[in-house]
C-alpha positions as CSV (number, residue, x, y, z in Angstrom):
1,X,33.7,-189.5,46.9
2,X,32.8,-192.3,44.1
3,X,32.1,-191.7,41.0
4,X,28.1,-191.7,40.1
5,X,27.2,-194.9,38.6
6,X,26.7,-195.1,34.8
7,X,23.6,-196.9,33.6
8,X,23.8,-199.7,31.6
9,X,21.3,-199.2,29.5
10,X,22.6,-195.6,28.7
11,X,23.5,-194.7,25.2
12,X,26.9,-194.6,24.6
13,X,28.7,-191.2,24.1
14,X,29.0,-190.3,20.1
15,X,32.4,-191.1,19.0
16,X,34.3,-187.6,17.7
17,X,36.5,-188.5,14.6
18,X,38.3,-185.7,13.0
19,X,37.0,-185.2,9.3
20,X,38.8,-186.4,6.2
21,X,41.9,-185.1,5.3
22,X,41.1,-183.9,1.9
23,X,37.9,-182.2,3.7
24,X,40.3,-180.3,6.3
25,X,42.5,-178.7,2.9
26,X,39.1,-177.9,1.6
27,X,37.4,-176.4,4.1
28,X,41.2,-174.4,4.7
29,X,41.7,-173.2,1.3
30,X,37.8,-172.1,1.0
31,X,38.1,-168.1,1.0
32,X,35.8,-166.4,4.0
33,X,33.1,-164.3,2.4
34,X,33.5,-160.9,3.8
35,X,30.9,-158.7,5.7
36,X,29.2,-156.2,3.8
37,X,30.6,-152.6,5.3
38,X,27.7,-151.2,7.2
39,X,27.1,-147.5,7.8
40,X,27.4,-146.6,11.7
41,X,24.1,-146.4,13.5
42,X,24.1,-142.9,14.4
43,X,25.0,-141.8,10.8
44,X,22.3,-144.2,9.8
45,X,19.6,-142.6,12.5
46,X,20.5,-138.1,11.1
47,X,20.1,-140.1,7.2
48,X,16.8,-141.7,8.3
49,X,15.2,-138.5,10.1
50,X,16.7,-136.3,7.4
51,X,14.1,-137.9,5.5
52,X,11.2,-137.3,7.2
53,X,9.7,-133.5,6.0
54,X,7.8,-133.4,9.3
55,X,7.8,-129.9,11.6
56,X,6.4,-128.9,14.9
57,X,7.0,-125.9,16.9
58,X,7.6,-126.0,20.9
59,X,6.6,-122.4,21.8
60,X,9.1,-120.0,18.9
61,X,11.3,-123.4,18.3
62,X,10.6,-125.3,15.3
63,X,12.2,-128.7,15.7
64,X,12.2,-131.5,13.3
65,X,12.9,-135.1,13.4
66,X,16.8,-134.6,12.7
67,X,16.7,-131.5,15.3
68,X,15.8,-134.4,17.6
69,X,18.1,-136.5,16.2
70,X,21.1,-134.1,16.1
71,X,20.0,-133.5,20.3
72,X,20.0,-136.7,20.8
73,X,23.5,-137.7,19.4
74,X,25.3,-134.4,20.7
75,X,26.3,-135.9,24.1
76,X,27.7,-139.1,22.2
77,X,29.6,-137.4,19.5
78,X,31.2,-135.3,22.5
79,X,32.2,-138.2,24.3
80,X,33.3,-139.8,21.1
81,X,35.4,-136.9,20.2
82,X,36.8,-136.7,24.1
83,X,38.0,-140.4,23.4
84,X,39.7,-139.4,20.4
85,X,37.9,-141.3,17.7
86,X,37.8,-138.7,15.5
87,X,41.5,-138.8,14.9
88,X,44.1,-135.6,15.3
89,X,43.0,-132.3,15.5
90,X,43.0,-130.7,12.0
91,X,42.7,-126.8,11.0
92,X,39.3,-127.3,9.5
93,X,38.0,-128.6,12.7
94,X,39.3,-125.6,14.4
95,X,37.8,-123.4,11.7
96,X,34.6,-124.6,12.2
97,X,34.2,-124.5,15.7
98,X,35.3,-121.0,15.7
99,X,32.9,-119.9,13.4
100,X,30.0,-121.6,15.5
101,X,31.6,-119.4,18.1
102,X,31.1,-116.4,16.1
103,X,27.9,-116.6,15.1
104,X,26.6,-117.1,18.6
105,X,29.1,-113.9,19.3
106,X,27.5,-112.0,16.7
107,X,23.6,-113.0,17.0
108,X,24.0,-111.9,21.1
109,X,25.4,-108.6,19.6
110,X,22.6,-108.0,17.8
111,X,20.2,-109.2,19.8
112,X,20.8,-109.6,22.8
113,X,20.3,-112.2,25.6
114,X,17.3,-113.5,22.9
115,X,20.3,-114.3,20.0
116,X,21.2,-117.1,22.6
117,X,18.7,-119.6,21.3
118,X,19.5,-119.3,17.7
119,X,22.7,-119.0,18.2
120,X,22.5,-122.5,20.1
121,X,20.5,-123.8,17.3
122,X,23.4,-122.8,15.1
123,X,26.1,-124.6,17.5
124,X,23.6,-127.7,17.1
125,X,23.2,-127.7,13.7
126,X,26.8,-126.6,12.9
127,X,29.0,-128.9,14.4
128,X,27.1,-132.1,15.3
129,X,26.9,-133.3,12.3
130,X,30.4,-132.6,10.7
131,X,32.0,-133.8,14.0
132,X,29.5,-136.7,14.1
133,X,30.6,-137.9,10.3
134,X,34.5,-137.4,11.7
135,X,34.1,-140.3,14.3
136,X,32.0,-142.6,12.4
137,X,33.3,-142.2,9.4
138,X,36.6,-143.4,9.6
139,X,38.1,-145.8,7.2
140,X,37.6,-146.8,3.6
141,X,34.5,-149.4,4.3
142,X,32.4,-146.8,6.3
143,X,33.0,-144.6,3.6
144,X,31.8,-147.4,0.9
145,X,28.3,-148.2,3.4
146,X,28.4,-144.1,3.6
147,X,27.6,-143.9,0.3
148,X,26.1,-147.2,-0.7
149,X,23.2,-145.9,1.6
150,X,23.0,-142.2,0.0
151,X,22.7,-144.2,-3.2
152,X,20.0,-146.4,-2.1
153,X,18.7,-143.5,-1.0
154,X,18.5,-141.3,-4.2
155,X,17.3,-144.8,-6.3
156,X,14.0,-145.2,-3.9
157,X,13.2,-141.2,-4.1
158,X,13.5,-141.5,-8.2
159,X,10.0,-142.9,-8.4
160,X,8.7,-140.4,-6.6
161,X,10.4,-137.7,-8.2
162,X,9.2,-138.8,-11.7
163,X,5.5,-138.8,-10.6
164,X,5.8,-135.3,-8.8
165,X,7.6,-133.9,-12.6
166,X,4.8,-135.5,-14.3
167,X,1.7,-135.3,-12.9
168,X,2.5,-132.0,-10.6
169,X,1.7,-133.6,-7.2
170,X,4.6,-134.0,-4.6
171,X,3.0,-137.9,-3.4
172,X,5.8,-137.4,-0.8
173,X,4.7,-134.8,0.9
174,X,0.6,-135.8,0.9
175,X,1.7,-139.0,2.6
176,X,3.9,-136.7,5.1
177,X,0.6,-134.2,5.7
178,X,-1.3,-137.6,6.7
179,X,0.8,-138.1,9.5
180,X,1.6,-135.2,10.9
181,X,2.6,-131.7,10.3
182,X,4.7,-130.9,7.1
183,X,6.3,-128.9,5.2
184,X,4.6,-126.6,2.6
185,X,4.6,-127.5,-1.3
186,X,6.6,-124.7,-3.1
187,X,4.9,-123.9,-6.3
188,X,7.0,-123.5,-9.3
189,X,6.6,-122.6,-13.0
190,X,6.7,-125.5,-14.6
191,X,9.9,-126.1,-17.3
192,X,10.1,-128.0,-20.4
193,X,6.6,-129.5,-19.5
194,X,7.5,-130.8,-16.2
195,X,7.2,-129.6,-12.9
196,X,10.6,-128.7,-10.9
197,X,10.9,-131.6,-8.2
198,X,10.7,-130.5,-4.6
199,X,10.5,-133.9,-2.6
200,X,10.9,-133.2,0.6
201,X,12.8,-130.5,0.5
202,X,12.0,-126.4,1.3
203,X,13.0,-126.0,-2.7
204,X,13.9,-127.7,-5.9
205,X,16.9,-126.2,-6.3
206,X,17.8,-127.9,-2.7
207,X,16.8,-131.3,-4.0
208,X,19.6,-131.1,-7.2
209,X,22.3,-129.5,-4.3
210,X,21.7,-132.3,-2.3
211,X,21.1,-135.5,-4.4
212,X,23.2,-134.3,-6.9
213,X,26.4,-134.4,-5.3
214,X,26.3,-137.9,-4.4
215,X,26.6,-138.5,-8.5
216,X,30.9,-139.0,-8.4
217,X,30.2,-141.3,-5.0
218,X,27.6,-143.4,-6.3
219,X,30.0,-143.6,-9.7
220,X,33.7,-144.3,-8.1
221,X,33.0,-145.0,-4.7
222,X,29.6,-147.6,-5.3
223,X,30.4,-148.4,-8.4
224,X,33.8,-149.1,-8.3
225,X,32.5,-153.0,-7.0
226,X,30.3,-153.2,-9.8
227,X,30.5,-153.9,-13.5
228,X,30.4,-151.3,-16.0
229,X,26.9,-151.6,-16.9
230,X,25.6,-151.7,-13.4
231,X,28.0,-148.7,-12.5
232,X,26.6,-146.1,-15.3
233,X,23.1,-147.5,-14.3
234,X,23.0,-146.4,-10.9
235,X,25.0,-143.4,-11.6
236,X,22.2,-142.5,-14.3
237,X,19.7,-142.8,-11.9
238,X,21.2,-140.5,-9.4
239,X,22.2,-137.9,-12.4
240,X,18.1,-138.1,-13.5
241,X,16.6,-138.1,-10.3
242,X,19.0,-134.8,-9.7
243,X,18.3,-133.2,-12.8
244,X,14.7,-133.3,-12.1
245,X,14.7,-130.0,-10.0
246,X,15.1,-128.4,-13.2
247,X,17.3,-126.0,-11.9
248,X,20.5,-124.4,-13.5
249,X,23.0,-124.3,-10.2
250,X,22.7,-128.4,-9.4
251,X,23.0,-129.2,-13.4
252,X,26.1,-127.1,-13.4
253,X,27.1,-129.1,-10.4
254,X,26.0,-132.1,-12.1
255,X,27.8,-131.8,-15.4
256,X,30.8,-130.1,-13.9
257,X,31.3,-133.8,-11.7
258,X,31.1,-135.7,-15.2
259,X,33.8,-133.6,-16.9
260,X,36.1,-134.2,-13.9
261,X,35.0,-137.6,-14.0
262,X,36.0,-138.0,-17.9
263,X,39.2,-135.8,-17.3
264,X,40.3,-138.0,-14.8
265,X,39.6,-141.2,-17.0
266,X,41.1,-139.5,-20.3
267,X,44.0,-138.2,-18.2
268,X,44.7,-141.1,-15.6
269,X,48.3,-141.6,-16.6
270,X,49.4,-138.4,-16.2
271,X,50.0,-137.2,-12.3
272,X,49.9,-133.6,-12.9
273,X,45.9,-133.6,-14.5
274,X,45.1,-131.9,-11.6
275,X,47.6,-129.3,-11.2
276,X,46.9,-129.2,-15.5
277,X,43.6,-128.6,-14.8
278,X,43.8,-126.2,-12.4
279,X,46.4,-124.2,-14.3
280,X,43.8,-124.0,-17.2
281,X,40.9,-122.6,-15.2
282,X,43.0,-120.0,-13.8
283,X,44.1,-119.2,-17.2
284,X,40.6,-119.0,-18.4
285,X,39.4,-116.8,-15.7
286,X,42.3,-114.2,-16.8
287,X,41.7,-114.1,-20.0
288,X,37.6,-113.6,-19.4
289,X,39.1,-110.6,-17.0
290,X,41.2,-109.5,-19.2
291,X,39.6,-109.6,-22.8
292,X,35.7,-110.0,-21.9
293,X,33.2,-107.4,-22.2
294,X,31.5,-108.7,-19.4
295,X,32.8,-110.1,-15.6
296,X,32.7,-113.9,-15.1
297,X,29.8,-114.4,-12.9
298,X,27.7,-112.2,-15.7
299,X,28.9,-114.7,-18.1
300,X,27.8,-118.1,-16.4
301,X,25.0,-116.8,-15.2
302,X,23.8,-116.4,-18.4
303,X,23.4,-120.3,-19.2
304,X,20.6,-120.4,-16.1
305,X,17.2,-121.3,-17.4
306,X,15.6,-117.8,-16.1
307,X,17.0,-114.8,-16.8
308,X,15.4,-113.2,-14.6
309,X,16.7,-115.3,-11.7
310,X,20.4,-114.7,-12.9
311,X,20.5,-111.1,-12.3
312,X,18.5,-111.6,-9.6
313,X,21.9,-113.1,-7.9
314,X,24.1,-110.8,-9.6
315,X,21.8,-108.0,-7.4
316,X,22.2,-110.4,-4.6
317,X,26.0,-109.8,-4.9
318,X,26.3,-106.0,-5.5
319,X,23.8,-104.9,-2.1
320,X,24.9,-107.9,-0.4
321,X,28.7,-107.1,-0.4
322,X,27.1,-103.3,0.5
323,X,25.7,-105.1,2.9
324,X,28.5,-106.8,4.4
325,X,30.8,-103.4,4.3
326,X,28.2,-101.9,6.2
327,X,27.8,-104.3,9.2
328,X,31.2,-105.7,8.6
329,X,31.9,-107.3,12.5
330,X,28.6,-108.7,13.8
331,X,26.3,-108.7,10.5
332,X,22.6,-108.0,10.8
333,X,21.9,-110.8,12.7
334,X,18.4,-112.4,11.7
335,X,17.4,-108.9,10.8
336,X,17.0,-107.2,8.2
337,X,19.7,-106.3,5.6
338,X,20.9,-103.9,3.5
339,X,19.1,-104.1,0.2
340,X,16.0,-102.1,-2.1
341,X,12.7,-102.5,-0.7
342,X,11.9,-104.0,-4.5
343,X,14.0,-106.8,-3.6
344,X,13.2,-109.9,-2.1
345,X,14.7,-110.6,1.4
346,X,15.9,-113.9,0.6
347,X,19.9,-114.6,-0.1
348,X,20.2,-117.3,-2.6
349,X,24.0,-117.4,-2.3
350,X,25.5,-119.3,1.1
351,X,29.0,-118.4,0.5
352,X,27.7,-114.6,1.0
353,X,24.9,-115.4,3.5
354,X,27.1,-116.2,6.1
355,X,29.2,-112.6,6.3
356,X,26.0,-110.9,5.5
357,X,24.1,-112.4,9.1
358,X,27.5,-113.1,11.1
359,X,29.5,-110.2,9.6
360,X,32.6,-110.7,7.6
361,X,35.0,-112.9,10.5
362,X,31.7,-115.4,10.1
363,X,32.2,-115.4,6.3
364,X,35.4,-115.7,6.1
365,X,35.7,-118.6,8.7
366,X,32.9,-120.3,6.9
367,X,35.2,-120.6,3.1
368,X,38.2,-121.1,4.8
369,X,36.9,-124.2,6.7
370,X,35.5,-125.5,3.5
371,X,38.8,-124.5,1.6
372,X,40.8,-126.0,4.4
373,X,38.7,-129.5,4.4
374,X,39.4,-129.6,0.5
375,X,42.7,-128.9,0.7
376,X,43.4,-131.0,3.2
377,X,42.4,-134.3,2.2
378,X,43.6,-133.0,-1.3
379,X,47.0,-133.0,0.4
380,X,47.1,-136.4,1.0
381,X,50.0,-138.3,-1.2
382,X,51.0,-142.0,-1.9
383,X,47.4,-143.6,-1.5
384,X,46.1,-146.8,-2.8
385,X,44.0,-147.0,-6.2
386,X,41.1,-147.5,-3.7
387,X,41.7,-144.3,-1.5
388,X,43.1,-142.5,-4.8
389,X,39.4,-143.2,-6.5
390,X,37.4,-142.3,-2.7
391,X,39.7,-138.7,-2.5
392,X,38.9,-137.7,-6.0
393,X,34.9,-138.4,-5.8
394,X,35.1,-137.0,-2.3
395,X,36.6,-133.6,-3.9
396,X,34.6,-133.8,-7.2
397,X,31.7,-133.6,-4.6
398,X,32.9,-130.7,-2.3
399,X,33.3,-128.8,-6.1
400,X,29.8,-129.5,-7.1
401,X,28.7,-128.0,-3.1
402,X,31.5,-124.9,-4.1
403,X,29.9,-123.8,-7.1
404,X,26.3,-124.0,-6.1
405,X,26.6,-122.1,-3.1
406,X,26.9,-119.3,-5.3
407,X,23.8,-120.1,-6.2
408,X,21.5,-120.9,-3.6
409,X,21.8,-120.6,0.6
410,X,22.1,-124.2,2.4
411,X,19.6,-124.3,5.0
412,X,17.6,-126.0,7.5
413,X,18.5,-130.2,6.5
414,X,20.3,-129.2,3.3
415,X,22.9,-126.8,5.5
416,X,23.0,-130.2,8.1
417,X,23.6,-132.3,4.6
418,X,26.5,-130.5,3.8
419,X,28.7,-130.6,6.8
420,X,27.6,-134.0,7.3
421,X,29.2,-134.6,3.7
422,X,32.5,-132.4,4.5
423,X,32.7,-134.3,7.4
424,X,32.8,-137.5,6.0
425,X,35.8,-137.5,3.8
426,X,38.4,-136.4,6.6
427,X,39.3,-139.4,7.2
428,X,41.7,-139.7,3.7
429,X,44.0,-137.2,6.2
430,X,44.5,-140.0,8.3
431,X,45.6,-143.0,6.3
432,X,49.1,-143.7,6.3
433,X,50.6,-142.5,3.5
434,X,52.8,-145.6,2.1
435,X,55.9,-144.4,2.0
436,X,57.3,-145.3,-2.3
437,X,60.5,-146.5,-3.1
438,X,63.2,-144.5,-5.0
439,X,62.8,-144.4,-8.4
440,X,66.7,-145.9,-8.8
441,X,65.7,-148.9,-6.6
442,X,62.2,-149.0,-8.6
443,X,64.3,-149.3,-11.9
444,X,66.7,-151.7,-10.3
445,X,63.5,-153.9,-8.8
446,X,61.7,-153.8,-12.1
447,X,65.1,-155.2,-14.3
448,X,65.8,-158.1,-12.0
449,X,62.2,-159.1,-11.1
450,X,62.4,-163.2,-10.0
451,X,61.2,-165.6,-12.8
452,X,57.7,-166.9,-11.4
453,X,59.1,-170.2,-10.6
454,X,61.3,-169.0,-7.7
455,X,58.4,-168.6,-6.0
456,X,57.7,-172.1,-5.6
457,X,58.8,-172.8,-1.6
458,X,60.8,-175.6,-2.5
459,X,62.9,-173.6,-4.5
460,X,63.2,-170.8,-2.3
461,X,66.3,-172.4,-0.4
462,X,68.2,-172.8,-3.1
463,X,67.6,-169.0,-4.2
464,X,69.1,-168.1,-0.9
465,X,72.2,-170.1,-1.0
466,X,72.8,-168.7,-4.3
467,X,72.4,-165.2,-3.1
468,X,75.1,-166.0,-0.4
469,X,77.8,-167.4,-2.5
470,X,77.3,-164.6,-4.8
C-alpha cells in the first residue's frame, strides 16, 4: 500500500529543537516544590462528622453523623487491617480488642440477649476508630496533615467560642437546631464573668479534654515548619480557645503540656530529662505519702475552681472503688451502681468508669492499653529530630488525656476522639530505628573529618589514591 499523499499546500510540521543548554542546567538544578501532606480521606470524613452536634434516634438507637461515619468505614478499616496496612501486631492492639470483647461479655451478663446492641455499639465505637487512625496514619507526613487539620480545626471554633464566653449563647449550636435535631445546651454557672464554653460538645469540661490536647501538636508538630512568632501564635490560639471551658481538669492538662514543653526546651541536651523527670515525680508522690497530712488526689484537687466539685470526685472514688469490689467480674452493666441515693449517678472519672460498668478485667484492660500505647511508642530509640519532636508531643498529649480522665468520663464523640488520638501515634513503633555508630568510631570520625575541599569531585580521585598508598 502507498503512502497517502501529502498536500502541498499543507503546513509544514513545527520543527522540535531541544532548548538551550543553560536552560536544561536551570530547569535541572531548580528544586521540585513538594506536595503539602494531606490527611487520609477517611480520617478526614470521622473529623468532619465529629463536628456536626446533630442526633436522631432509629427506634432505642441514637445515631449521629460519626455513628454513621464510623458504620460506614468499619468494612474498610477491616479490609485495610486484613491487608496489613496497619503494620505488626502490637500488645496495645491486642489489649484493646480484648477489652471490646469484655465489655460485650459483661453487658450480655447483665443483661441479657438485650446487652448485645450496646455492646455492639461499644465494639463500634471502640475499635474503629483507633484501628482506623493505625492504617491511615502511618508515616511522619500523615501525622503533620493529622494535626495541621486538628489545628485548623481548633482556630475556626475560637470565634465561636469567644462569642458563646461572652455573650452566653452557644451560636453553634442555634445554627445546628436550624437544621436538624441537636444536642441540648448545658447550662453552667458562669466563672470569672464568662460563661464555660460548650461548643458542640455534651459539656465544657469535654471541649478543654478534647481541644486541649492538641496544644503540644499544634506547638512541635505544626509548628515546627513555622517561625517562632507564627508557632506561639497558633499555639496561643489553641491554649485560649481550650481554656475557655473554664474548667480545672483540661487547664491542668493544658499547663501540665507547657511545663513538659519548657522542660524539654531547658533540658534538651541532656538524654536522661525524661527518666530525671520521672524520677522526681515519683519522689514527690512519696514524700506527699509519706509526710502530708492529706492523700495526693485530696491535695490537687484542691486547686479546681469549685470545691464543691472536687469532693464530689473524691466521693466518686471512695463508693466507686465500693462499687467495683462489689460487682468485681461483669460490673453493673448500664445499671445502676453502688453509690448514696444523695449522689448523682454520673461518674466524672473514665479511668474508674470502665471497671465500675465492665467490672474490674474491663478496667484494667482499658489502662493497660493506654499504658501499653504510651509505653510503646515511648520505647522507640535512635529517631530523627523530626520523629524525636512528633514522639514527645504525641506523649505530652496521651499525659494531658491521663490526667483528665481522673477527672471527667470520655463519652459519646469525646470517647471516639480519644482512641482516634491513641491510635494515631503508633506509627513511631514502626520507623526504623537508625542503627548509631560506636562512640570510639564517633570520636575517631569526628578527629579526622575531611577538609571541605575534598569534596570537590575532581579531587575525589586523588583522595583515593592516597588512601591506597597509605
Amino acid at each position: 500500500m502507498s503512502a497517502p499523499a501529502i498536500s502541498r499546500d499543507a503546513p509544514a510540521p513545527p520543527v522540535l529543537r531541544p532548548p538551550p543548554r543553560g536552560r536544561v542546567q536551570r530547569m535541572a538544578l531548580t528544586p521540585q516544590k513538594p506536595t503539602a501532606p494531606r490527611l487520609h480521606w477517611a480520617v478526614m470524613l470521622l473529623l468532619v462528622t465529629w463536628l456536626i452536634p446533630l442526633a436522631v434516634f432509629v427506634g432505642p438507637v441514637r445515631l449521629t453523623p460519626y455513628r454513621l461515619a464510623l458504620l460506614v468505614l468499619f468494612i474498610p478499616c477491616v479490609t485495610w487491617l486484613l491487608q496489613g496496612r496497619a503494620g505488626r501486631v502490637r500488645l496495645p492492639d491486642i489489649l484493646l480488642v480484648l477489652f471490646a470483647i469484655w465489655t460485650v461479655i459483661s453487658l450480655v451478663v447483665i443483661h441479657g440477649l438485650e446487652g448485645i446492641q450496646t455492646g455492639g455499639i461499644q465494639v463500634l465505637e471502640t475499635l474503629t476508630p483507633y484501628f482506623l487512625a493505625r492504617c491511615c496514619i502511618r508515616n511522619a507526613d500523615d501525622f503533620y496533615a493529622f494535626a495541621k487539620v486538628l489545628t485548623w480545626i481548633v482556630a475556626a471554633l475560637l470565634p465561636f467560642a469567644i462569642y458563646e464566653a461572652t455573650s452566653g449563647h452557644n451560636l453553634y449550636l442555634e445554627i445546628a437546631s436550624h437544621i436538624g435535631s441537636s444536642i441540648g445546651v448545658t447550662d453552667k454557672d458562669p466563672r470569672w464573668g464568662l460563661r464555660r464554653v460548650q461548643l458542640f460538645f455534651e459539656h465544657p469540661i469535654l471541649m478543654g479534654v478534647c481541644l486541649g490536647s492538641v496544644f503540644a501538636l499544634t506547638n512541635m508538630v505544626v509548628g515546627r515548619r513555622l517561625s517562632f512568632t507564627r508557632r506561639w501564635m497558633a499555639s496561643g490560639v489553641v491554649f485560649v480557645t481550650a481554656a475557655l471551658s473554664l474548667s480545672s481538669g483540661p487547664l491542668s492538662g493544658l499547663v501540665m503540656q507547657l511545663a513538659l514543653m519548657t522542660w524539654n526546651r531547658a533540658l534538651g541536651w541532656l538524654r536522661a530529662r525524661w527518666a530525671l523527670l520521672l524520677s522526681l515525680i515519683g519522689l514527690f508522690v512519696v514524700a506527699v505519702e509519706l509526710f502530708a497530712k492529706r492523700p495526693l488526689p485530696n491535695i490537687l484537687l484542691s486547686f479546681a475552681f469549685d470545691p464543691d466539685s472536687a469532693f464530689f470526685r473524691i466521693v466518686i472514688w471512695t463508693y466507686g472503688s465500693q462499687s467495683v469490689a462489689n460487682h468485681p467480674w461483669f460490673g453493673v452493666g448500664m445499671g445502676r451502681w453502688d453509690h448514696p441515693s444523695w449522689m448523682a449517678p454520673s461518674i466524672d472519672m473514665f479511668w474508674l468508669y470502665n471497671a465500675i460498668t465492665y467490672g474490674l478485667p474491663g478496667g484494667l484492660l482499658m489502662v493497660a492499653f493506654f499504658l501499653a500505647a504510651c509505653a510503646t511508642v515511648g520505647a522507640t530509640r535512635h529517631l530523627t529530630p523530626v520523629h524525636y519532636d512528633y514522639r514527645a508531643a504525641y506523649l505530652m498529649a496521651m499525659a494531658s488525656f491521663f490526667l483528665t480522665g481522673w477527672m471527667v468520663h470520655f463519652w459519646n464523640g469525646t470517647y471516639v476522639f480519644f482512641l482516634l488520638m491513641v491510635g494515631a501515634g503508633m506509627w513511631l513503633r514502626d520507623v526504623p530505628e537508625a542503627q548509631p555508630k560506636p562512640a570510639r568510631l564517633r570520636a575517631g570520625a569526628a578527629q579526622h573529618r575531611r577538609p571541605q575541599r575534598l569534596l570537590d569531585p575532581e579531587l575525589e580521585p586523588v583522595e583515593r589514591e592516597a588512601r591506597r598508598r597509605r
